[in-house]
NUMARGU-655538 format. One record per atom (N, C-alpha, C): residue in one letter; x negated, z, y. Coordinates in steps of 0.1 Angstrom, whole numbers, plus 5000, padded with zeros to 4 digits. Layout:
! residues N
AXZY;...
! end
This chain:
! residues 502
X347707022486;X348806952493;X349506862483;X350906852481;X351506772476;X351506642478;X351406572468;X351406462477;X352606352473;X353606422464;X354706372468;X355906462475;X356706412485;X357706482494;X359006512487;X359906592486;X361506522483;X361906442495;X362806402493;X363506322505;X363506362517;X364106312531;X364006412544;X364906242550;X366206292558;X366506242566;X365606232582;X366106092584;X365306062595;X365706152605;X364806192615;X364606282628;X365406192638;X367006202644;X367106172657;X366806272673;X366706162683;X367206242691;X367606172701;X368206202711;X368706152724;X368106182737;X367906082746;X367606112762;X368606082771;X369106132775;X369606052787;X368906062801;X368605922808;X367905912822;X368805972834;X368306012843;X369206002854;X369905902861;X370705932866;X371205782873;X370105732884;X370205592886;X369505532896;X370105502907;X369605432916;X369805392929;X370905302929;X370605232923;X372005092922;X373305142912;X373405252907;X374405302901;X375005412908;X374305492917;X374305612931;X375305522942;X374605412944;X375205322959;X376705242952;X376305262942;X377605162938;X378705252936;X378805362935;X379605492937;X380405502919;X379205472912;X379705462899;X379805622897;X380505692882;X380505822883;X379905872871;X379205982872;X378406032859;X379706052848;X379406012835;X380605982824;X379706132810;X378106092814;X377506192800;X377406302803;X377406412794;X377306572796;X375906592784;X375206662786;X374206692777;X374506862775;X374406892764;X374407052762;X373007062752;X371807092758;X370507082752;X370507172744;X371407302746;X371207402737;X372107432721;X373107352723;X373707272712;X373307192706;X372607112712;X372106942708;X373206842710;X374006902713;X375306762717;X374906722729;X375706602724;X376306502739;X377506462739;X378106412749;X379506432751;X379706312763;X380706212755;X380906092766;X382506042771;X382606112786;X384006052792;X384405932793;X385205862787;X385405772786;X386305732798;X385905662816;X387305662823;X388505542822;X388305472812;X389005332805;X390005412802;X390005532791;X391005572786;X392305692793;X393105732787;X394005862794;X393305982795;X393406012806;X392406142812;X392606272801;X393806252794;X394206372785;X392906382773;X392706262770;X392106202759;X390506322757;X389906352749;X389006472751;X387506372753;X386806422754;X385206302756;X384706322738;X384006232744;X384006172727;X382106262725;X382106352716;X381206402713;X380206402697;X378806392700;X377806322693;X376906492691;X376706562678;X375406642677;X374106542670;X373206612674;X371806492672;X370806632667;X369906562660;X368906712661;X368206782672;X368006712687;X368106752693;X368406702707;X368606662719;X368806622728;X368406602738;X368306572758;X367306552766;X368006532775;X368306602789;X368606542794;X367806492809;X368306442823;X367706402828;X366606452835;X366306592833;X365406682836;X364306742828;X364206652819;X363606672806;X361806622810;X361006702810;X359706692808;X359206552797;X357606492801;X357806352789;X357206482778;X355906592780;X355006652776;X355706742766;X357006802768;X358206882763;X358906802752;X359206682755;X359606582743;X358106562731;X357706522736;X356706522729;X356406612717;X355906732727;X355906872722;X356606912707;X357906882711;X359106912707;X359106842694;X359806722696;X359706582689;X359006492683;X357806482687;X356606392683;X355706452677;X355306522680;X353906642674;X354106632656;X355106692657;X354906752642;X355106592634;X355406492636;X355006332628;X353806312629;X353206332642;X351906252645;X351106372633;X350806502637;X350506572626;X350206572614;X351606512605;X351606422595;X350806322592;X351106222599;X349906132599;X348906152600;X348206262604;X346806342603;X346506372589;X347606422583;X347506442569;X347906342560;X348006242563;X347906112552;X349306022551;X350406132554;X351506012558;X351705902562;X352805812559;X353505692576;X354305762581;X354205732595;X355205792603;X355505702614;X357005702618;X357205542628;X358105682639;X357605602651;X358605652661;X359405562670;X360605512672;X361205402676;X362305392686;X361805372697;X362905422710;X364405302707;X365905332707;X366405242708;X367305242718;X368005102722;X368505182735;X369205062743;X370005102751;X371004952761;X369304892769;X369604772776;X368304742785;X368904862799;X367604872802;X367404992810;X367705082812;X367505162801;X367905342794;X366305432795;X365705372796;X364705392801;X363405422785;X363605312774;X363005332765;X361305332765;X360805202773;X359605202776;X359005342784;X359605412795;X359305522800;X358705612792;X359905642783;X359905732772;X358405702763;X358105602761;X357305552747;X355705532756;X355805442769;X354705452775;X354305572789;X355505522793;X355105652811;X354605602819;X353905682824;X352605642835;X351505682831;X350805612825;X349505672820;X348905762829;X348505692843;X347505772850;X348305902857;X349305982851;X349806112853;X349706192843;X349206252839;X349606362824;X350706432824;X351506462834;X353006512834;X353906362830;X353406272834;X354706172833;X354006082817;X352706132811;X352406002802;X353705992791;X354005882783;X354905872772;X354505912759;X355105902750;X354905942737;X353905872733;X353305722737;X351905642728;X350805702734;X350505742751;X349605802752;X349305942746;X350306022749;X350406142743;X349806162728;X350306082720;X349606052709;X348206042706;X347905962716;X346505912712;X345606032715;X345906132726;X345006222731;X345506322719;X346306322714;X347006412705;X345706412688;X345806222687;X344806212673;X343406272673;X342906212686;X341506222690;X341106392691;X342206482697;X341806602698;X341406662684;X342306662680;X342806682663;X341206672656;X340906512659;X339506492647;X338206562654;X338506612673;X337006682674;X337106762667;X338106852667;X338607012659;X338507002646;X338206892640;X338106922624;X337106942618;X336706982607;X335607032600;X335206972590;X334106942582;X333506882575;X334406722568;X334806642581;X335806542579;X334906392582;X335306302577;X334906192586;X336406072591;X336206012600;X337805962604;X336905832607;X338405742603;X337705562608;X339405542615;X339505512628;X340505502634;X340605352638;X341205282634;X342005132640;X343105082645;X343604972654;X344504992658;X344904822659;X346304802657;X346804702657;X347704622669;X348404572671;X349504532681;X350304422680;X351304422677;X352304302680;X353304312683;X354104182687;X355704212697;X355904042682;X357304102685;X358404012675;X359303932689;X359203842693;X360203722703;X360003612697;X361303632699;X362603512698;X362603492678;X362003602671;X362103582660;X361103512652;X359803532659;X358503502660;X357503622660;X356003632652;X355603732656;X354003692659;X353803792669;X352903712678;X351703872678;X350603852677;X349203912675;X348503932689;X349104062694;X348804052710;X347504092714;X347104112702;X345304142706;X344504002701;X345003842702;X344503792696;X344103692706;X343003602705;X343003532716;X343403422720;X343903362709;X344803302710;X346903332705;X347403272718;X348503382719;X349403292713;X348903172711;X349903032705;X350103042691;X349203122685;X349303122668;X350803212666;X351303202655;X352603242651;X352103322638;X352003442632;X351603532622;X352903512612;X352403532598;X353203512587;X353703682581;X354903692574;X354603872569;X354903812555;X353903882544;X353703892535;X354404022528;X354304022511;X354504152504;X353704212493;X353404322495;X352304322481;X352904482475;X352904442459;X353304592452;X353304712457;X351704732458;X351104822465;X351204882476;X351404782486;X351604852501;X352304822504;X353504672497;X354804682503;X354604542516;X355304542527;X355404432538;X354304462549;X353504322549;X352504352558;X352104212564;X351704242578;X351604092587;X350204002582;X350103922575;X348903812574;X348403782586;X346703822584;X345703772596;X345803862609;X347103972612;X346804032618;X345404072622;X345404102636;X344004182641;X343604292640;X343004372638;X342104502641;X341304582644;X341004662653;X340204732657;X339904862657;X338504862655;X338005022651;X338105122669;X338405202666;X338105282681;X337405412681;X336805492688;X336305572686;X336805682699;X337505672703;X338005742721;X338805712722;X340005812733;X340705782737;X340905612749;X340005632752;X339505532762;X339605422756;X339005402744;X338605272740;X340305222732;X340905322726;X342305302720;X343505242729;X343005312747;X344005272759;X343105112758;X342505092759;X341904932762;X342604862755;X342904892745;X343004802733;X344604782732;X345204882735;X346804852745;X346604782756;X346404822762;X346204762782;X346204612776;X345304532765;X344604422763;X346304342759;X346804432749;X347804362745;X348904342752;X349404442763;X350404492770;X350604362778;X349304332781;X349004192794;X349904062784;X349604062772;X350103942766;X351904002764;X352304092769;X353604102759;X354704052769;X355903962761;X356803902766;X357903992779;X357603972789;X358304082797;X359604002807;X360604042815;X361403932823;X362203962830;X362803962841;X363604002850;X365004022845;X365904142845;X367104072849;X368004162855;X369304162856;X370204182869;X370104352865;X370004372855;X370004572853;X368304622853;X367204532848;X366104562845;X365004442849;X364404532864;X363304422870;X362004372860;X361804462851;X360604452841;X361204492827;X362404402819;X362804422811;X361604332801;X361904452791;X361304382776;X361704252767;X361304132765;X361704032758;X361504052743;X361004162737;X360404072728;X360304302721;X360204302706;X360204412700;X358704422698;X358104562700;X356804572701;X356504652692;X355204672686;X354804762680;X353004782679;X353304902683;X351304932679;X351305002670;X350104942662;X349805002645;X348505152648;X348305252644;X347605332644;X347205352628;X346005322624;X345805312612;X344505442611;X345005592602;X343505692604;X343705702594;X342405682589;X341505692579;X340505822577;X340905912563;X340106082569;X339606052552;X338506092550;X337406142541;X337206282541;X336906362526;X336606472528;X336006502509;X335606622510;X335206652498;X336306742493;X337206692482;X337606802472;X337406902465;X338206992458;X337707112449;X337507052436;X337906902436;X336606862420;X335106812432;X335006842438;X332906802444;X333606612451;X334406572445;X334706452447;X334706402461;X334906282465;X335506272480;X336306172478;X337406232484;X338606182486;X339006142499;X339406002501;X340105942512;X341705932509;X342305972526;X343905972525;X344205882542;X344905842538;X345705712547;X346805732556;X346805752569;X348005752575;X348205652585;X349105612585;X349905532597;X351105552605;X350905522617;X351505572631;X351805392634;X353505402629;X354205262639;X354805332652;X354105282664;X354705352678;X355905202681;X357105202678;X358005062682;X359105102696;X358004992703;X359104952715;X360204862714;X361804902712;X362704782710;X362404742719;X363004592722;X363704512733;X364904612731;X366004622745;X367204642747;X368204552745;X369804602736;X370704532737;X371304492753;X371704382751;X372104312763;X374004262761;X374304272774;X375804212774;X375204132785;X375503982784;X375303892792;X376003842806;X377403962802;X378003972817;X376804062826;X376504182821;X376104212828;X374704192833;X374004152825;X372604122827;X372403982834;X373003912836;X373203782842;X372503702834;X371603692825;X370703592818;X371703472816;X370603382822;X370603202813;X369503172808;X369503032807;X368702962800;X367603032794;X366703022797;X365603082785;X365603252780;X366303322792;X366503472794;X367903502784;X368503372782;X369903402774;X369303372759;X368803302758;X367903282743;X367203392739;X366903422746;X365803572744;X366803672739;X368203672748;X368703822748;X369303812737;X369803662728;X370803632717;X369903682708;X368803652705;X367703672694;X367503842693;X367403882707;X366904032704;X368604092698;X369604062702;X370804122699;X370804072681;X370903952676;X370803952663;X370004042655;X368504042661;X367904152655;X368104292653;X368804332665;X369404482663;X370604502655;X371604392656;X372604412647;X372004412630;X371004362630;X370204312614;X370004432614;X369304512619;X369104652622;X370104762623;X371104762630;X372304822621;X373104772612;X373004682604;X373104652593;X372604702582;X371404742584;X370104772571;X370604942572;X371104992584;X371205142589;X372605212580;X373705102581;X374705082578;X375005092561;X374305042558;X374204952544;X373005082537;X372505132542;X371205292537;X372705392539;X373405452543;X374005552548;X375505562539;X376105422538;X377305402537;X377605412519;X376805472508;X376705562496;X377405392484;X377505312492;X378105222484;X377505042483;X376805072491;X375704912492;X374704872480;X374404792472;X373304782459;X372804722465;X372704662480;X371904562483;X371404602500;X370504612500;X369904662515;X369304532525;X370004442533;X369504352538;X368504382549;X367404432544;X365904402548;X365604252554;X365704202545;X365404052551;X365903952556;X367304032570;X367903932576;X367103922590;X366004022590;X365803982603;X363903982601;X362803992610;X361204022608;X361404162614;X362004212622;X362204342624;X362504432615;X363604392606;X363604492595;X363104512586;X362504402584;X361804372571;X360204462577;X359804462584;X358404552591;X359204722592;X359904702595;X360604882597;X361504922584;X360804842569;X361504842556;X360805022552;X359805002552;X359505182550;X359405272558;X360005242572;X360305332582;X361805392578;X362305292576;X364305332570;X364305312555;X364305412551;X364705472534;X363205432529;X362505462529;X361105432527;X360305502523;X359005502526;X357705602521;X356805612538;X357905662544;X357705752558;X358005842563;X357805922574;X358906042581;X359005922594;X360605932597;X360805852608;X361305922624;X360705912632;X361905952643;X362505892652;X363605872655;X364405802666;X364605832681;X364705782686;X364605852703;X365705762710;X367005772708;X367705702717;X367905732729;X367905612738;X367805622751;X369505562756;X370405682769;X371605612770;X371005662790;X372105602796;X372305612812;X373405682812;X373605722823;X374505832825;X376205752831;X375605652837;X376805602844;X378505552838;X378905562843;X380505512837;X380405352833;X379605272845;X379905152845;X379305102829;X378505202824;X378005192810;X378105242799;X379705292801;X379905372787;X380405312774;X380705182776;X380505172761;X379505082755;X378305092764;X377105062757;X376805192751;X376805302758;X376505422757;X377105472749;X377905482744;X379305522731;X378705452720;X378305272725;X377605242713;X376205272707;X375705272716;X374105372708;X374505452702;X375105562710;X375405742704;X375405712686;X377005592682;X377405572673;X376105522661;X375505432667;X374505382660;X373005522655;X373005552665;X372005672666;X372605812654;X373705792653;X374505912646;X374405852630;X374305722629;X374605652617;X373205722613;X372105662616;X371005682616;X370505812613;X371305892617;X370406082611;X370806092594;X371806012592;X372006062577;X370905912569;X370205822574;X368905782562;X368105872556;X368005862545;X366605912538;X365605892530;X364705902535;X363205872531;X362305952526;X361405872517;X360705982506;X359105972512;X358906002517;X357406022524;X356606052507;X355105992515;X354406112505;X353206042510;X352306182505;X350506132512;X349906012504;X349305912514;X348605802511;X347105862505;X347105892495;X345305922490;X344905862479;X343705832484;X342805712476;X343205632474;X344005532486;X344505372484;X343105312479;X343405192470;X342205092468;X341705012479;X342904982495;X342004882506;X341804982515;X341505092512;X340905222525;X339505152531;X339605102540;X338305062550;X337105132549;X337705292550;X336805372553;X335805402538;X336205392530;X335505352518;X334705292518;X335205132521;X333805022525;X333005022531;X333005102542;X331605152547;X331505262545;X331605312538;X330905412531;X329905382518;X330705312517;X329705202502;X328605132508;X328805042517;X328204992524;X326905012534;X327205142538;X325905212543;X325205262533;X325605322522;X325005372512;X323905272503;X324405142506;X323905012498;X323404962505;X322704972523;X322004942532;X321005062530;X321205172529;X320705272531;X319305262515;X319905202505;X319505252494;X318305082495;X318605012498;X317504862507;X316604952510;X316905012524;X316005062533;X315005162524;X315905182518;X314805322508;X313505232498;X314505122496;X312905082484;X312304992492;X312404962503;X311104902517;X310504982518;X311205122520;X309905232525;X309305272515;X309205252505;X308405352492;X307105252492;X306605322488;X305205302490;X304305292505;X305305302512;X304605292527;X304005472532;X303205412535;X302105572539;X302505612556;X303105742551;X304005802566;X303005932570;X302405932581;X301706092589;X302706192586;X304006202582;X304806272578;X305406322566;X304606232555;X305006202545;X306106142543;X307106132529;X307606082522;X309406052535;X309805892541;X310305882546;X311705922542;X312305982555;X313806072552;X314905962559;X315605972553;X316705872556;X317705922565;X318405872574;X319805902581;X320205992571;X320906102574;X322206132575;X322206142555;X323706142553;X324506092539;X325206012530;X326105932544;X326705852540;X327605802553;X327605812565;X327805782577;X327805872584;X327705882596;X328205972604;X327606092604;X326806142619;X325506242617;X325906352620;X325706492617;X325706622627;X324406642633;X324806742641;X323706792649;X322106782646;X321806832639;X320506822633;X320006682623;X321106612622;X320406522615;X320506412625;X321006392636;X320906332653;X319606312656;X318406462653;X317206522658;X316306452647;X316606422636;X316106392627;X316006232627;X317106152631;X316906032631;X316306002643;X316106132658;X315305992663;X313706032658;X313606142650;X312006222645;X311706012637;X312605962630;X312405862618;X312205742626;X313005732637;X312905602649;X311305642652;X311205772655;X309405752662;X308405752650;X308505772637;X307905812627;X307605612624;X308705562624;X308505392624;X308105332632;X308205342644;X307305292653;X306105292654;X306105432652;X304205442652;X303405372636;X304505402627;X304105342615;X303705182620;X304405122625;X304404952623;X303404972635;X302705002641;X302204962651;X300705042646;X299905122641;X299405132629;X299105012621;X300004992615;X299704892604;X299304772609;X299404712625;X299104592633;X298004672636;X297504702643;X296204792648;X295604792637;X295704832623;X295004822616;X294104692610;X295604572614;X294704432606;X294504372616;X294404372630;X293804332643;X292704402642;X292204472637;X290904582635;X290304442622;X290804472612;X290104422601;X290204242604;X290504212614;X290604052617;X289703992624;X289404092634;X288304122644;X286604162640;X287004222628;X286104242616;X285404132613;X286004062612;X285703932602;X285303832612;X285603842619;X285003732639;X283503792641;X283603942638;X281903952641;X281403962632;X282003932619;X280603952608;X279903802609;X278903812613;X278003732612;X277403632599;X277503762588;X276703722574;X277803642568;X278903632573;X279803492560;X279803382570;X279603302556;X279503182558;X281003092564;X281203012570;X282202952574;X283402952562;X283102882553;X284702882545;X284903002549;X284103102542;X284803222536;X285103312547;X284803292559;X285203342569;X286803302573;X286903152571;X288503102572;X289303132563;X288703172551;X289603202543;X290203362543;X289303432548;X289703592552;X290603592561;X290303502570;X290903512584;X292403442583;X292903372574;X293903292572;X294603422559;X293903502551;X294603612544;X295303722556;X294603762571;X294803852571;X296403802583;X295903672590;X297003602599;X297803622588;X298003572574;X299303592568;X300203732562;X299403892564;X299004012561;X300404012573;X299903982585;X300103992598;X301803932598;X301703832596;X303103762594;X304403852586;X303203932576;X304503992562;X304704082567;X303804132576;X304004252581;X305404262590;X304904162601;X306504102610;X307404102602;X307403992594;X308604012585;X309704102582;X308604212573;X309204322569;X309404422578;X309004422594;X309404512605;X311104442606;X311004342609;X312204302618;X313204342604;X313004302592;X313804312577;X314104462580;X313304552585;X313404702579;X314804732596;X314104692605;X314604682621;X316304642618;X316604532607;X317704482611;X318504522595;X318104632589;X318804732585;X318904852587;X318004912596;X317805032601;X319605002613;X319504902623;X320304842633;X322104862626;X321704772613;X323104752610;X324004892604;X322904992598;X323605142593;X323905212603;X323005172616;X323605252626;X324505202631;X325405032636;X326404992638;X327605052629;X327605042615;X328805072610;X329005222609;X327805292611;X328105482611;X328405502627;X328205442634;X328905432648;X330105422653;X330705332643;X332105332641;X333205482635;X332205522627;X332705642618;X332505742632;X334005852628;X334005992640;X334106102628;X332806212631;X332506292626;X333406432633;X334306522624;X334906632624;X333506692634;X334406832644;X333706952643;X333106912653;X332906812664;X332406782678;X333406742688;X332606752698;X333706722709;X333306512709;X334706452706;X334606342708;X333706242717;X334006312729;X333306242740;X332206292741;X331306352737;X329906452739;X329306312725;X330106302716;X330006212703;X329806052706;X330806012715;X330805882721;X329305822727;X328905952742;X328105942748;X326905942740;X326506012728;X325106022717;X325505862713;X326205812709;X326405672703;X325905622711;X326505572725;X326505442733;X325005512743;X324205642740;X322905662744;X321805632735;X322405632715;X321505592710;X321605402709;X322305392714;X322805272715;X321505132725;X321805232736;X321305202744;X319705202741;X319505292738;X317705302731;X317105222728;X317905172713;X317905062703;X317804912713;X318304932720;X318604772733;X317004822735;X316904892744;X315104932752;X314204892740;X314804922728;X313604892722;X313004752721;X314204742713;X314104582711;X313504492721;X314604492736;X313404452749;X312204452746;X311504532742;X310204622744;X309504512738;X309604542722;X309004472712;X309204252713;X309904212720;X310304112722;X309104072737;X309404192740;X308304122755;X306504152750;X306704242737;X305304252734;X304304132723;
! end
């Protein structure tokens, strides 16, 4: 695989929702035409002279209000996310008037699989992908933040009052300081870790949208894949998945916002104009200067637009009249946007790959554990270690719990043995007092190093299995994978109990 790209304009496309209830009663009249098999869209303008023709938009491809979420997806999303399976960035970014129905699109209804949006879809999308793979290992993490009022805020964090800095570095370019992270292993555990953030994100009423967005969102998907190359080598490659929920542009006649709702809507409107600006200024063959850094929005979506990503766009418009020249104005903005171009290319062997560091790191717990055990006399002989370097298959599963019972019986042996030889020494009769205290204070201290070096051996044995627990091994069914974790998991607790009450 190559792992540089030539260029590739960004992926648009368009949705349009169906009309709603308060645009049905209000006897407004459908203005958009969708021809899905053209890719056009086409907008009547009724302001103008009826002679006048509708103002028409081709897009790479189109949606209208009968459009499947699973089919978009399908369609649209797959082959990025894919990408990013293979080492890419890839950003997907709904944009859109307030209530075009961008969150729909991006989230859904989770608990339907016909209606989920493009982030769930995704996620079940990554996770399938790494059961199905073959001699792979994956370290999957995941990020979250919303950008309000031109602030950016760490919605997995527990404190929601801190304000996050964005930084630049050579190497990887613009990135949020102190951001949070988390490892996941399931789809399950990935939805938590949204749900967690979703609760903190700036959300608000207004006259077009009961549950409108305040604030620009974004979840980071950060996969991390290891593998052996045709030099014997192993090589790690890096992709990242920005899933961005805009806020929607607002016109304040119509949205009614004041006071704190009008502050909000001014800030998210600057940001998007900053954002057609940067779109404007990439396209227009004559700019030296790309204003990136008029807004925190652009400057974070700097390698999504003309960058080292594949990007796709998902514009969201409504069908109604009473909104056509919001709707004229996306189309316009969205059209600007298919001629950006970006140079993608695979992330392999970055120097801050996580998944490296524990790899190193169990190897350098592992390689501890090995010179505790040497010299120790095993009914099995010579003690076998986990696995290789995280993350077990089948048979070496069988093998580590053969080493959990091979040490157990070892340490419990080796107490039995100097409770034997202690006890020894209480009935020998023939020594004389010192020398009796003095055996018996050798073997209490035998006894102590022994403890020692159980709980020493116990609480590196514990921590190689924490961080290879983290790591998802290619070529299993994820959840069959999960369940062996959080059952060897569970063991490890019984044990412990065990030995604590003994």
């Amino acid at each position: 695989m190559s792992k540089v790209k030539s260029s590739e304009t960004v992926r648009v496309v368009v949705r349009c929702r169906p009309m709603n209830e308060k645009e049905v009663a209000a006897g407004f009249a459908r203005v958009v035409n969708v021809d899905v098999k053209l890719g056009q869209i086409s907008v009547k303008n009724p302001k103008v002279a009826s002679a006048e023709l509708p103002k028409s938009f081709t897009f790479d491809a189109v949606y209208d209000s009968n459009s499947k979420q699973l089919e978009l997806y399908d369609e649209t999303f797959r082959p990025l996310v894919d990408s990013v399976l293979q080492g890419f960035n890839g950003t997907i970014f709904a944009y859109g008037q307030t209530g075009t129905g961008k969150t729909y699109t991006m989230e859904g209804v989770r608990n339907d699989p016909d209606r989920r949006g493009v982030i769930p879809n995704s996620f079940e999308h990554v996770f399938t992908h790494i059961s199905r793979s073959q001699n792979q290992q994956y370290l999957v993490r995941a990020s979250y933040l919303e950008i309000y009022q031109e602030e950016i805020r760490d919605l997995l964090s527990k404190d929601q009052s801190k304000r996050l800095e964005l930084k630049e570095r050579p190497d990887t370019g613009v990135y949020v300081k102190d951001l949070s992270s988390f490892v996941t292993k399931s789809v399950t555990e990935i939805e938590h870790v949204m749900n967690v953030g979703n609760q903190n994100r700036s959300v608000g009423a207004t006259n077009m949208n009961e549950h409108s967005s305040r604030s620009h969102a974004i979840f980071m998907i950060t996969i991390e894949c290891s593998e052996t190359g045709l030099d014997g080598e192993n090589h790690i490659r890096v992709g990242k998945l920005n899933l961005v929920d805009l806020a929607g542009s607002e016109r304040q006649t119509k949205t009614g916002a004041q006071g704190e709702r009008l502050k909000e809507a001014t800030k998210i409107n600057l940001s998007l104009s900053a954002l057609g600006n940067v779109i404007s200024a990439l396209v227009d063959g004559k700019s030296t200067h790309i204003p990136y850094r008029d807004s925190k929005l652009t400057r974070l979506l700097q390698d999504s637009l003309g960058g080292n990503a594949k990007t796709v766009m998902v514009a969201n418009v409504g069908p109604a009249s009473y909104n056509v020249e919001e709707t004229l104005t996306t189309l316009r903005y969205a059209n600007r946007a298919k001629n950006i171009k970006n140079k993608p290319r695979v992330n392999e062997d970055p120097k801050d790959a996580l998944l490296r560091e524990f790899q190193e790191e169990i190897a350098r717990l592992k390689a501890q554990l090995e010179k505790r055990s040497t010299g120790k006399e095993r009914k099995k002989g010579k003690r076998r270690l986990i696995g290789g370097g995280g993350g077990t298959e089948d048979g070496e599963e069988d093998d580590a719990d053969e080493e959990d019972k091979d040490d157990s019986l070892y340490w419990k042996q080796q107490q039995e043995k100097l409770e034997k030889e202690k006890k020894a020494v209480l009935d020998d009769h023939s020594l004389v007092a010192d020398e009796k205290q003095k055996l018996l204070k050798e073997k209490e201290k035998k006894m102590e190093d022994l403890e020692r070096e159980r709980e020493a051996a116990e609480m590196l044995t514990s921590k190689i299995k924490t961080m290879e627990s983290k790591l998802l091994v290619g070529g299993k069914n994820i959840v069959d994978h999960t369940n062996e974790q959080q059952k060897n998991s569970g063991a490890e607790k019984a044990r412990n109990c065990r030995a604590e009450t003994t």
